[in-house]
N, C-alpha and C positions, 0 to 999 in steps of 0.2 A: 386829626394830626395836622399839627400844622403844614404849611406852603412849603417855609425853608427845609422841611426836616424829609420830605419827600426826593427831591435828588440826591442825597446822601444816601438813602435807602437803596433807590435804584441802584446808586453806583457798587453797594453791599450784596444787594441782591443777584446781579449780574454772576460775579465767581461764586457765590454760594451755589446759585443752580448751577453751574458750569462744572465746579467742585463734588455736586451730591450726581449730577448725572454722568461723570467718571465714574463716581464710586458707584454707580449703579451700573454701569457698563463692567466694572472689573467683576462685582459681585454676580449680574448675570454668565458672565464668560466663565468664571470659577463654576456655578451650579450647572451650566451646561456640559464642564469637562466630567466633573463628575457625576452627572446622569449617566453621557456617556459611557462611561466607562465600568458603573452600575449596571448599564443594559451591555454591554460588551461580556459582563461577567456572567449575567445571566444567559447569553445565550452562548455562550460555549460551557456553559454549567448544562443547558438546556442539551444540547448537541453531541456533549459527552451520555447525557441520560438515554438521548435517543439511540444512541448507537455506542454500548460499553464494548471497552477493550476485549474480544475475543481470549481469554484464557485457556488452555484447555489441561486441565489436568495429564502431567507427562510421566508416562510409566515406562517400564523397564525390564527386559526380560531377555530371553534367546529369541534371536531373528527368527522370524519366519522363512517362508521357504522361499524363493526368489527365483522365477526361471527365466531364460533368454527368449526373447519372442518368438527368433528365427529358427532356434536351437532347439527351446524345451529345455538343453540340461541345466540345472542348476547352480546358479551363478554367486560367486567367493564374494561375500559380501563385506569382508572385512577388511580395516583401515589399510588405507594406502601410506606409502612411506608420506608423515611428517603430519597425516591426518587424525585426529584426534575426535572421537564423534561427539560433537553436541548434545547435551539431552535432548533437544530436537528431533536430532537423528535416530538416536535410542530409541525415543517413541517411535517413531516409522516403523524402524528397521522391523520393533518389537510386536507394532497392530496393523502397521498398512497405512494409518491416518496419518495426515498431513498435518502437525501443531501449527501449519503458517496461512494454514488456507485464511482468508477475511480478516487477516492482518497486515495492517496497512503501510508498517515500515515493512515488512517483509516482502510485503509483494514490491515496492521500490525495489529492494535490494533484488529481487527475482528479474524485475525489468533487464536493470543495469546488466547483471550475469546474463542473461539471454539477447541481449543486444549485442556483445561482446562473444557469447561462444555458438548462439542457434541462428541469430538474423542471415546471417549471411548467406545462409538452406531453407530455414524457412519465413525470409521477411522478416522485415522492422516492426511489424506486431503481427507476427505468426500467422499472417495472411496467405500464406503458400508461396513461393518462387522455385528453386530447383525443388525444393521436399513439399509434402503435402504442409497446407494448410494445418495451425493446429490451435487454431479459435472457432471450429465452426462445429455443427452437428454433425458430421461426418468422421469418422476415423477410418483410417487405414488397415489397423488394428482393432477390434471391437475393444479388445481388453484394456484399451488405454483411457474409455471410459472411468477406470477406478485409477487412483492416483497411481497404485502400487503398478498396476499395467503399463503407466505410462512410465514408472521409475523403471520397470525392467526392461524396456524399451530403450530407454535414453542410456542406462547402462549398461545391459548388453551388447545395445545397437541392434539395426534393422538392415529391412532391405537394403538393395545398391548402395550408395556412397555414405549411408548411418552407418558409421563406425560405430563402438561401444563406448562411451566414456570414461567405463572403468580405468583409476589410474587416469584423467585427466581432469574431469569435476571432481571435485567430494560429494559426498553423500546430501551434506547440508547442503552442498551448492545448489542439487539437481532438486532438493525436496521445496526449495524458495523459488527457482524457476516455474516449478509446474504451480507454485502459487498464485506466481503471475500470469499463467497460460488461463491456467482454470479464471481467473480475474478477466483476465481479457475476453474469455469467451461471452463470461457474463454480462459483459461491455458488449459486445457486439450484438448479443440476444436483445437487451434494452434500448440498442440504437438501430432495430429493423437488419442487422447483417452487417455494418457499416463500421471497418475497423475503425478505432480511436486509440490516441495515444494516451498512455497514463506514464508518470514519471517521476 
């Protein structure tokens, strides 16, 4: 190549790489966003696989028998004025199980109800203060062990200052509550004793 024809080159050459190492820059930043976002999809694809949404087949039948803890007698488990039972409730009322336990919107919304109508007896996470503790191995009640024990509890109400709920939660409310108690216990077994917030 000739002498003359080499600074004209340079001065071509110059925005050519300048030119291709944008376009190299745009083209990396494009494959980057979507790698990203490829690996974002596979791990909440991953995450959902590792932990699927809790279903539980919801059945329907004549309430079982329901009795007051402090009482024994047998507690009117039927809708309060304006209450309408969830199939949720249905199912409780109809086997004892809880459709909300290891459900993870549900336990939020159990939180939020038990920050509002139980914290203030027993703790911002059911740690005990005037009422017993109601995330630890211990009960007051043995029977509250099962979900149903602890639904007949909360709504018929207990010792000293537990009133009954009846006619102030719903049914659904009290069965998302104990979602979150049973949840937080579980928390607290995995973290050595040591309440944690969930929200």
């Amino acid at each position: 190549m000739k002498e003359s024809q080499q600074p004209h080159l340079r001065r071509l050459r110059q925005p050519l790489t300048m030119a291709l190492g944008l376009t190299g820059l745009v083209m990396a930043a494009f494959l980057t966003v979507a790698c990203a976002k490829d690996e974002s999809a596979a791990s909440s694809s991953a995450a959902s696989e590792a932990q699927p949404a809790v279903k539980v087949a919801l059945k329907e039948g004549p309430a079982l028998e329901f009795r007051g803890t402090i009482s024994g007698d047998v507690l009117d488990v039927a809708p309060m004025e304006g209450e309408t039972f969830t199939p949720e409730a249905k199912h409780f009322l109809a086997t004892g199980e809880n459709p909300y336990r290891n459900n993870e919107e549900a336990i939020k919304k159990g939180y939020t109800l038990f920050s509002t109508a139980c914290s203030g007896c027993h703790g911002h996470l059911a740690e005990g203060k005037l009422g017993p503790a109601l995330a630890d191995e211990y009960w007051t009640y043995p029977k509250n062990e099962t979900d149903k024990g602890i639904f007949e509890t909360i709504y018929g109400g207990a010792a000293g200052m537990m009133g009954p709920q009846q006619g102030r939660l719903q049914v659904d409310e009290i069965i998302h509550i104990i979602a979150w108690i049973r949840h937080q216990a579980e928390e607290n077994l995995k973290n050595g004793g040591a309440a944690t917030p969930h929200g």
